[in-house]
C-alpha positions as CSV (number, residue, x, y, z in Angstrom):
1,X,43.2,44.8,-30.4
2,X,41.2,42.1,-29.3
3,X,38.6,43.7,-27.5
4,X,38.3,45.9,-31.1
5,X,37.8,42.2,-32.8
6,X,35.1,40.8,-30.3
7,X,33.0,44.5,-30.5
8,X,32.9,44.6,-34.1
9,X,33.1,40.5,-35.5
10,X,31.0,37.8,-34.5
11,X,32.5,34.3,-34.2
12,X,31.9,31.6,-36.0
13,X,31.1,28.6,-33.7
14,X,27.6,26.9,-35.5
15,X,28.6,23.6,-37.3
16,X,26.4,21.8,-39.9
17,X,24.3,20.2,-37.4
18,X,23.6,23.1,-35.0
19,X,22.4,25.4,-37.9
20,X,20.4,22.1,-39.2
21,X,18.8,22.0,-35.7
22,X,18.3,25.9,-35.9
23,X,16.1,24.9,-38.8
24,X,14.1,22.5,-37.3
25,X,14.0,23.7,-33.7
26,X,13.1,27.3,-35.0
27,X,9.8,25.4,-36.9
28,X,8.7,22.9,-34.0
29,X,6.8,25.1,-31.1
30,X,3.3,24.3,-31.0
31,X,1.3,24.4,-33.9
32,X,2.5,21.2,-34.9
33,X,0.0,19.9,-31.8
34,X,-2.8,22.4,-32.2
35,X,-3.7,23.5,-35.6
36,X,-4.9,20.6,-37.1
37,X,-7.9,21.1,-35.4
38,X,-8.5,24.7,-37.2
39,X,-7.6,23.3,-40.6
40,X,-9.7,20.1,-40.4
41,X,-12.7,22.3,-39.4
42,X,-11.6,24.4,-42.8
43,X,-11.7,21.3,-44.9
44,X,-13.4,18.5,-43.3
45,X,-11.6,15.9,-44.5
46,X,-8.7,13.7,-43.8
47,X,-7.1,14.0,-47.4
48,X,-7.5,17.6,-47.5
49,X,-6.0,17.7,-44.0
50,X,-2.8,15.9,-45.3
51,X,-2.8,17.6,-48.5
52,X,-2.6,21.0,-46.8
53,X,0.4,20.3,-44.4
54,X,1.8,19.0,-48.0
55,X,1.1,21.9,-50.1
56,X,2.7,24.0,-46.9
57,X,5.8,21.3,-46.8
58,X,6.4,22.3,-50.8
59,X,5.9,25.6,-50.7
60,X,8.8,25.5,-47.2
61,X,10.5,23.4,-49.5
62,X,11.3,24.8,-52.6
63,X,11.6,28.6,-50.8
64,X,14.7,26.7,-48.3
65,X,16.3,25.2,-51.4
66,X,15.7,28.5,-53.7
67,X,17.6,30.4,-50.6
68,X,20.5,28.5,-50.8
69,X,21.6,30.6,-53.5
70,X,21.2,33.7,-51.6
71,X,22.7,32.3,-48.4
72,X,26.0,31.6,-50.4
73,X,25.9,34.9,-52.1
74,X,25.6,37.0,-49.0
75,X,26.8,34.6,-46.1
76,X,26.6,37.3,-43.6
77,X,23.8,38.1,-40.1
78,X,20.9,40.0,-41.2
79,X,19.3,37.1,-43.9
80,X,16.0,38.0,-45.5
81,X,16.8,41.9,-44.2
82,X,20.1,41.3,-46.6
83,X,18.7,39.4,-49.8
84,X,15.8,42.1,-49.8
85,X,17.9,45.3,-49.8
86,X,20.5,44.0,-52.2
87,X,17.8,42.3,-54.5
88,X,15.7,46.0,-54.6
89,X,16.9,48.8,-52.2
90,X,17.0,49.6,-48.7
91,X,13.3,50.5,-48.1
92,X,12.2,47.2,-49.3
93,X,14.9,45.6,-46.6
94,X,14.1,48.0,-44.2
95,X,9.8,47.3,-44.6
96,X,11.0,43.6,-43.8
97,X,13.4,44.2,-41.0
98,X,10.0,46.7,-39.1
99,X,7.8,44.2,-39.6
100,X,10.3,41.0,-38.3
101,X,11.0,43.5,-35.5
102,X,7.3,44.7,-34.3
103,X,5.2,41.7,-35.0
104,X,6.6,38.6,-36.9
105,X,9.8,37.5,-34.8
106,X,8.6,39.1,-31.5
107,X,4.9,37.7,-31.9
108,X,6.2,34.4,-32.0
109,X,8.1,34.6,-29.4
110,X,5.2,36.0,-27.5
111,X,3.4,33.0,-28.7
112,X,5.5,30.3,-27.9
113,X,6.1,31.6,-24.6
114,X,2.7,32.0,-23.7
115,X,1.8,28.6,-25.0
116,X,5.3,27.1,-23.1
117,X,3.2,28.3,-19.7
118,X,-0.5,27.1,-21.1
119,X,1.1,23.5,-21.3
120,X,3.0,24.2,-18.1
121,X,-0.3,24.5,-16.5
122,X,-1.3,21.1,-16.6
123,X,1.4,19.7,-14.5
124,X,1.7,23.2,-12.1
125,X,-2.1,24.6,-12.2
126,X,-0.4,27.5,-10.4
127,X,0.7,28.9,-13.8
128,X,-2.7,28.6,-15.7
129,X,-4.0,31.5,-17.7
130,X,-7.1,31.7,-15.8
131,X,-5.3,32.7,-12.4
132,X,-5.2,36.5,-12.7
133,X,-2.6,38.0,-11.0
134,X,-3.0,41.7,-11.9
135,X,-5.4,43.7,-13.2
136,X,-4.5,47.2,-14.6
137,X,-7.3,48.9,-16.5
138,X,-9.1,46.6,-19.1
139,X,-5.3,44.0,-19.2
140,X,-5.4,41.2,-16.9
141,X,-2.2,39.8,-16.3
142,X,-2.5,36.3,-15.7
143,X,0.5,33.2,-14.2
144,X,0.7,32.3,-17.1
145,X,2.1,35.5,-19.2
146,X,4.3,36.3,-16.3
147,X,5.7,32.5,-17.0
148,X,5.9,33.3,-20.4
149,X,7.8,36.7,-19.8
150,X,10.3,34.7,-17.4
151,X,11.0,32.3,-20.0
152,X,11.6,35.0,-22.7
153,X,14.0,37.0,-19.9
154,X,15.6,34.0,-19.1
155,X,16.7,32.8,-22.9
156,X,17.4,36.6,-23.7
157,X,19.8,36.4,-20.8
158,X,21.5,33.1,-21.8
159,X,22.0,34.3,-25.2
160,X,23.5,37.6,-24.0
161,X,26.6,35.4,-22.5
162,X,27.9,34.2,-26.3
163,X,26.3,31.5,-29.2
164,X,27.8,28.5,-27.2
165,X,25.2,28.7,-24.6
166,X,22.4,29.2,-27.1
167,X,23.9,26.4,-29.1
168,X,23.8,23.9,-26.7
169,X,19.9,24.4,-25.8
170,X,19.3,24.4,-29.2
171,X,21.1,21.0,-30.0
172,X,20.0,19.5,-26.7
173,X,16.1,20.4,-26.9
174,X,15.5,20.3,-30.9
175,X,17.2,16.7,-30.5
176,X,14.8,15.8,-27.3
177,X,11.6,17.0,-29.4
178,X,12.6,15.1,-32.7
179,X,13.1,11.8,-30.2
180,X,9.5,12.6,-28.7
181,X,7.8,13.6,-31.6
182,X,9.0,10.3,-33.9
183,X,8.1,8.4,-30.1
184,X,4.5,9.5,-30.5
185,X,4.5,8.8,-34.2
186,X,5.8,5.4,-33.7
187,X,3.5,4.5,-30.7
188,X,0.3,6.1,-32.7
189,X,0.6,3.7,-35.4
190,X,1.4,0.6,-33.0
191,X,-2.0,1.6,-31.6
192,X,-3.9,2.7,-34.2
193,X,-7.4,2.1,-34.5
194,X,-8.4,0.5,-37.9
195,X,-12.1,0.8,-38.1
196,X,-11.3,4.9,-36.8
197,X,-9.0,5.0,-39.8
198,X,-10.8,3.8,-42.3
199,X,-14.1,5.8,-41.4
200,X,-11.8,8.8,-41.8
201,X,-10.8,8.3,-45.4
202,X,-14.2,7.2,-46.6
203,X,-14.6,10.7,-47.9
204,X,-11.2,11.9,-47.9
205,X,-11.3,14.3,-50.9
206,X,-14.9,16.0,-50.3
207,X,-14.4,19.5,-49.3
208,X,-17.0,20.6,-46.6
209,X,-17.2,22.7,-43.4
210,X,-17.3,20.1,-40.4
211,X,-19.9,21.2,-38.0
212,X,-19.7,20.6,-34.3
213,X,-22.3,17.6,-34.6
214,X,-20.4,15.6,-36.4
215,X,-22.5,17.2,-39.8
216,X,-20.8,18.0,-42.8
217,X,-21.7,21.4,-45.7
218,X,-20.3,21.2,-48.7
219,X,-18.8,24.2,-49.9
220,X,-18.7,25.7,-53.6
221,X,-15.8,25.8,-55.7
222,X,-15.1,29.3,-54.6
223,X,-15.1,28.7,-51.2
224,X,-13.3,25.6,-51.2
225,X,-10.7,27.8,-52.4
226,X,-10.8,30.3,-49.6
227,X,-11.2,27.7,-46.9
228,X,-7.8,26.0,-48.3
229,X,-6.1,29.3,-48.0
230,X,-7.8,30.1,-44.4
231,X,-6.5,26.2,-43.2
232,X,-2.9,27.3,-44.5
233,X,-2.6,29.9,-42.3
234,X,-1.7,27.5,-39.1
235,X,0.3,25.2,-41.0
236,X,1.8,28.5,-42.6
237,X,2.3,29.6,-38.9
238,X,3.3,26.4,-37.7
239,X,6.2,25.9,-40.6
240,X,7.6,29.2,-40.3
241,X,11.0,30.8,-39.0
242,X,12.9,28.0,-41.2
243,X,14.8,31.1,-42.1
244,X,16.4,31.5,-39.1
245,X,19.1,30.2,-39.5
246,X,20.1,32.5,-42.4
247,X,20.1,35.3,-39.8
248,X,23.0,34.1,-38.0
249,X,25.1,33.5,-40.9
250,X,28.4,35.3,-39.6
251,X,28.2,32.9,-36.6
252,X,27.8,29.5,-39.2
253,X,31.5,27.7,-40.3
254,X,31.6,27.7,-44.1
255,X,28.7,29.3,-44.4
256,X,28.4,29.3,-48.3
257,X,27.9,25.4,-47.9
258,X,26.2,25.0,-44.4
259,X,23.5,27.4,-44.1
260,X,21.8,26.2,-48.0
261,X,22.6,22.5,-46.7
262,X,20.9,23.2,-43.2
263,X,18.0,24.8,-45.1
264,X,17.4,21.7,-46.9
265,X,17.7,19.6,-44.5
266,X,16.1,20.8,-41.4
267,X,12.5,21.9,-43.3
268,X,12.6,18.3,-45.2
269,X,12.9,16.6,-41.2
270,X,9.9,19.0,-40.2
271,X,7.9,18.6,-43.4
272,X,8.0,14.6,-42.6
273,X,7.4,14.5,-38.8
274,X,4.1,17.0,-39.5
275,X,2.6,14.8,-42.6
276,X,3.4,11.3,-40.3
277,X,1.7,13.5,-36.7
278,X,-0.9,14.4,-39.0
279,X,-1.2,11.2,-40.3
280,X,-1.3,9.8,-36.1
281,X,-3.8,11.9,-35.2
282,X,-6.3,10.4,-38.4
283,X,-5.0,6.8,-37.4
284,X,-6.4,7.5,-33.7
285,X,-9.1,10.1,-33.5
286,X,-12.7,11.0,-35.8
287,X,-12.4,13.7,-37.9
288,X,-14.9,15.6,-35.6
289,X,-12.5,14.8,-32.3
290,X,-10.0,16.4,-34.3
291,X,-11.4,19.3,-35.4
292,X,-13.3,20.2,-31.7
293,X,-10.7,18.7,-29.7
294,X,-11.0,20.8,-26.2
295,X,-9.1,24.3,-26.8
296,X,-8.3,23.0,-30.1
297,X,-5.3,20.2,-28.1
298,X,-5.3,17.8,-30.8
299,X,-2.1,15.9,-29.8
300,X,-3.1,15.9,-26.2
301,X,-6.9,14.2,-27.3
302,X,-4.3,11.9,-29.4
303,X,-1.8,11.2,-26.6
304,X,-4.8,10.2,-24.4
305,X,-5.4,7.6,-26.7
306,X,-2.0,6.5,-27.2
307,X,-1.1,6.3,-24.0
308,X,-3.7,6.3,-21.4
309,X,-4.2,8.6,-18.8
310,X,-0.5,9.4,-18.5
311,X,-0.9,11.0,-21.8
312,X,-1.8,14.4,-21.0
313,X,1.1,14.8,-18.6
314,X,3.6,13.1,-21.6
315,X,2.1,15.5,-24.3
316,X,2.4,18.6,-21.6
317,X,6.4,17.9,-21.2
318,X,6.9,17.5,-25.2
319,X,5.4,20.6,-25.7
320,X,7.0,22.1,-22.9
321,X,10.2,21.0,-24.5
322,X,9.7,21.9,-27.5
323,X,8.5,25.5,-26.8
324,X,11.4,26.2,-24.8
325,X,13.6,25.4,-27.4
326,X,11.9,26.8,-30.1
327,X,11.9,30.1,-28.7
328,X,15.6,29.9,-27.2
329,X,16.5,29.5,-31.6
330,X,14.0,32.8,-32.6
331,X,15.4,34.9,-29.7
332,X,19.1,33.7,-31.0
333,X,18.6,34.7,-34.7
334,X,15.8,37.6,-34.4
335,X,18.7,40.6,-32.7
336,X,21.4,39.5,-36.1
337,X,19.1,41.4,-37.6
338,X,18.5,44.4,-35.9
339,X,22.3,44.6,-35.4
340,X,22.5,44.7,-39.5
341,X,20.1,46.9,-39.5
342,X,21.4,49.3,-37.4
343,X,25.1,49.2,-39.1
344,X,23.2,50.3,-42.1
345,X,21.8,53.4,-40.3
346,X,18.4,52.0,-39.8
347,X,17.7,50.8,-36.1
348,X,18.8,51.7,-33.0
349,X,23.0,52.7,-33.0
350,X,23.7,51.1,-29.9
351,X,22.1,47.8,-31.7
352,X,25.4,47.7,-33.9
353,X,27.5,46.9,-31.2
354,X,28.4,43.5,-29.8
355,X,29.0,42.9,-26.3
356,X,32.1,41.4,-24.8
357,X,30.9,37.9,-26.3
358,X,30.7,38.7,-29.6
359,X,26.5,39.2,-29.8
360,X,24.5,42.1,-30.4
361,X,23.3,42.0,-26.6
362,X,21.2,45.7,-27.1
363,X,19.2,44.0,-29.8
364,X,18.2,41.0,-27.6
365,X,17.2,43.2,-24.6
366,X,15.2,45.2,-26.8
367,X,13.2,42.0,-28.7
368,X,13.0,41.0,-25.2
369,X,11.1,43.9,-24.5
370,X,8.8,44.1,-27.5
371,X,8.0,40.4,-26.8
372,X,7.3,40.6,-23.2
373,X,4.7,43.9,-23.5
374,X,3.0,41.6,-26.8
375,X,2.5,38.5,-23.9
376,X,1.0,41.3,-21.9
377,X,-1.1,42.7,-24.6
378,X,-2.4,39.1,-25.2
379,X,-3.2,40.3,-28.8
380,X,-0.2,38.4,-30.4
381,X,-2.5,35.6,-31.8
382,X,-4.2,38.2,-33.6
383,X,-1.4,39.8,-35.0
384,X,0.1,36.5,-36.1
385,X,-3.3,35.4,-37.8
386,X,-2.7,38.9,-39.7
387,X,0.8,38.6,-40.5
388,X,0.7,35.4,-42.0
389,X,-0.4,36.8,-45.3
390,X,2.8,39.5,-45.3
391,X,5.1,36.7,-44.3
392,X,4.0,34.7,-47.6
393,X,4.8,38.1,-49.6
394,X,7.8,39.0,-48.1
395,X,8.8,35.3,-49.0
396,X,7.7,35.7,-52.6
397,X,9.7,39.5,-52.9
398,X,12.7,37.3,-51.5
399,X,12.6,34.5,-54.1
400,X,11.4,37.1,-57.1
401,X,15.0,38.6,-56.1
402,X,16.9,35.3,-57.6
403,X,15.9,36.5,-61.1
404,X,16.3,39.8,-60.4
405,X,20.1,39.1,-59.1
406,X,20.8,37.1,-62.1
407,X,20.2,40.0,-64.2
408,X,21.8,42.7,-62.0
409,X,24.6,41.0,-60.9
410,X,25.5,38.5,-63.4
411,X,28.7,37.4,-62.9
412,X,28.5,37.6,-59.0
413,X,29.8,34.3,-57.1
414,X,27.2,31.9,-56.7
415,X,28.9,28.9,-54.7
416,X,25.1,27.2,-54.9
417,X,22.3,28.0,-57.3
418,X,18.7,27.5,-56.7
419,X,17.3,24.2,-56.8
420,X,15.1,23.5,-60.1
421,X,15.7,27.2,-61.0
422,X,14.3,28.7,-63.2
423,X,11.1,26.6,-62.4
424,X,10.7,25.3,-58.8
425,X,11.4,29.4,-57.6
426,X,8.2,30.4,-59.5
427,X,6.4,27.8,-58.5
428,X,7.0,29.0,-55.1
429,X,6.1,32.4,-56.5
430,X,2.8,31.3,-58.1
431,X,1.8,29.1,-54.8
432,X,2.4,32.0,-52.5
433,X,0.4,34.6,-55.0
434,X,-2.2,32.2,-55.0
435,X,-2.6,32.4,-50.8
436,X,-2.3,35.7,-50.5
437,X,-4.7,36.9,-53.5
438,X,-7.2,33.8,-52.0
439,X,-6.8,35.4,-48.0
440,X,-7.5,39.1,-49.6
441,X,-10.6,38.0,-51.7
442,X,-12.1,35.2,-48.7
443,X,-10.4,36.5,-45.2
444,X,-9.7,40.2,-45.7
445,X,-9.4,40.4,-41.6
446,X,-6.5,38.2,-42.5
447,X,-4.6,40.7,-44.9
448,X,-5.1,44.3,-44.1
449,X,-4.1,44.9,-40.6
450,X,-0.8,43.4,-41.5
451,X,0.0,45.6,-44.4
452,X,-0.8,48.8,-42.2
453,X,2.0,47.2,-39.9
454,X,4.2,46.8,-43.0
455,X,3.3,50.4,-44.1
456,X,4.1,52.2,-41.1
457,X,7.3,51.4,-41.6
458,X,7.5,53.5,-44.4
459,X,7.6,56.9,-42.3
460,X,9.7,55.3,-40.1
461,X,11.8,54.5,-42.6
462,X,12.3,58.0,-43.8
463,X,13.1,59.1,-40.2
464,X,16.1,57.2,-39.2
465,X,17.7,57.9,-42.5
466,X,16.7,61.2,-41.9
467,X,18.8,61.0,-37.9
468,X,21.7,59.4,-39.6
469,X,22.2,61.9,-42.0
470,X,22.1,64.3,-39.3
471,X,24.5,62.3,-37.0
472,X,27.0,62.1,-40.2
């Protein structure tokens, strides 16, 4: 009788402050220390640099707050995959779960891994990405995937062995990279340079392309708009997977309360330390410095400053740190929902089944595997610059589904209701229109190839539903 309980129920072992670290952990890999250089070449300037990360921080704000109420009415794994389907029907659901599945979950954690081992490389040059290992056709292998691969094998492996283990490296390292991360704030603005600051906020709301001289273009109206919504894409990227958490929902104590009060709280922490690291990197560095930073390093130019020339090796173990544990929190949550998935008759069979402790280890072999050959590929970057734009809608379908719930199921439990509803949810909804119509009109490269991802999924679709009728 047991052994039927552990294959078919997970257990609920994730307190308040583990899913709140989920949160936060699942956010902080390593945009937070490179993409400021990207957006401040959109912009060129330092007020348009902070308003960004806060338009981003709003937007992350209001959509954790407005998903409270779903949390509480479905407090079970599968999250987004779950609020989708119920809101409009299993295809919509399912179109989220493919895409999580072949790009957005398992491209970050191709990402993060691959930029664990980049950082790795400057205290073990024997893991750079320049050291080719293996060539094979036109795909060099280089150290530094095969680290990356190892790292993603290695947390897949942990996880496989029960939630305890992935809890405590998600409590220990999201606590360690909070500690660092407020450290380097706090040191920044002991050291900051006045007359550095000051020059960087002479001009603070002029909108202009910064050039690699140092020279500045304005831009028109127009494209001041597009180059807002092409800067939001890494701050979009790097404040992403806050959602996590709402994939591992069978695992959460009282999760009606926790995973809306986890939401909250953990994108609120984020949203502060990235405006006050932003804010570090203007109190320490030019504008140009930040924006052509070598390989776009930003918080290693920064840490330089701030601490001398042990600052490289300081910055390399933060991000080291906080890669690790980033990724250990998407590989945790991304296989709760292929295991819904597949007890709706949609993924994988074997995906439905839990292993002896009590996780869907099937799934996490097999985002292991879709992860590892996208670290191989090298194309991930690409694919994540793509799928930004389909994250924001899929975001936008979720929080359009609070309405739509309120008239289909009216008198439905709702333990917690959206935050400022009916106006703070389409807010939301008109910000993230606003991106994606602004990325389709100005960076088109941005938003096609990751609706033919999305798409595909429609055949797909159609053909396990097809294999499960046949099965039943």
């Amino acid at each position: 009788m047991n052994e039927t309980l552990d294959q078919n129920e997970m257990k609920r072992e994730l307190g308040l402050l583990d899913a709140t670290l989920l949160v936060a952990g699942s956010m902080i890999g390593s945009g937070i220390f490179i993409v400021a250089a990207d957006i401040t070449r959109n912009v060129g300037s330092a007020g348009w640099l902070i308003a960004v990360w806060l338009i981003t921080g709003l937007m992350t704000l209001i959509a954790a707050v407005s998903y409270g109420e779903l949390s509480a009415m479905f407090p079970k794994a599968g999250g987004q995959y779950v609020y989708l389907k119920e809101a409009y029907n299993p295809l919509v659901g399912f179109l989220y779960g493919w895409s999580f599945f072949a790009v957005i979950q398992t491209g970050t954690i191709a990402a993060v891994g691959v930029a664990f081992s980049k950082f790795t490389a400057y205290l073990w040059p024997q893991v750079s990405e320049d050291l080719i290992l293996l060539t094979v056709g036109s795909v060099k292998i280089s150290a530094a995937q095969v680290l990356a691969i190892a790292i993603i094998i290695l947390l897949t492996y942990i996880n496989t062995k029960g939630v305890k283990g992935g809890k405590m490296i998600q409590t220990s390292f999201t606590l360690t990279k909070l500690v660092s991360l407020f450290g380097l704030i706090i040191f920044g603005f002991i050291v900051m340079k006045p007359e550095i600051w000051t020059s960087n906020w002479e001009n603070a709301w002029s909108m202009q392309k910064l050039s690699p001289d140092g020279s500045f273009q304005s831009l028109t109206i127009a494209a001041a708009l597009g180059a807002v919504a092409a800067a939001m894409v890494g701050s979009i990227f790097s404040s992403d997977a806050w959602n996590n958490v709402t994939f591992i929902a069978g695992e959460v104590r009282n999760p009606k309360r926790n995973i809306g009060l986890s939401l909250f709280l953990g994108t609120m922490i984020v949203t502060i330390v990235y405006v006050l690291a932003n804010l570090v990197y203007l109190a320490v560095l030019p504008l140009e410095e930040i924006a052509y930073a070598e390989k776009d390093r930003v918080a290693v130019a920064a840490s330089s400053v701030i601490f001398g020339n042990v600052g490289t090796v300081i910055i390399a173990l933060m991000i080291m740190v906080s890669t690790f544990g980033c990724n250990n929190g998407l590989i945790l949550a991304g296989a709760r929902v292929y295991h819904t998935m597949a007890n709706d008759g949609l993924f994988f069979k074997k995906t439905a089944t839990l292993n002896k402790h009590a996780v869907p280890e099937f799934g996490l072999w097999l985002q292991c595997l879709v992860a590892s050959a996208l670290c191989l590929s090298g194309k991930y970057g690409d694919l994540l610059d793509m799928i930004s734009f389909v994250v924001v809608i899929f975001y936008v379908l979720t929080i359009l589904g609070i309405y739509i719930l309120r008239v289909k199921r009216p008198d439905a439990e709702r333990p917690y209701k959206a935050f400022g509803y009916p106006f703070l949810p389409a807010l939301y909804i008109i910000m993230g229109i606003s991106f994606c119509i602004l990325l389709i009109i100005y960076k088109p490269n941005f938003t096609w190839p990751g609706l033919i991802i999305v798409l595909t999924g429609v055949p797909i679709y159609y053909m396990w539903k097809a294999l499960d009728k046949n099965k039943s």
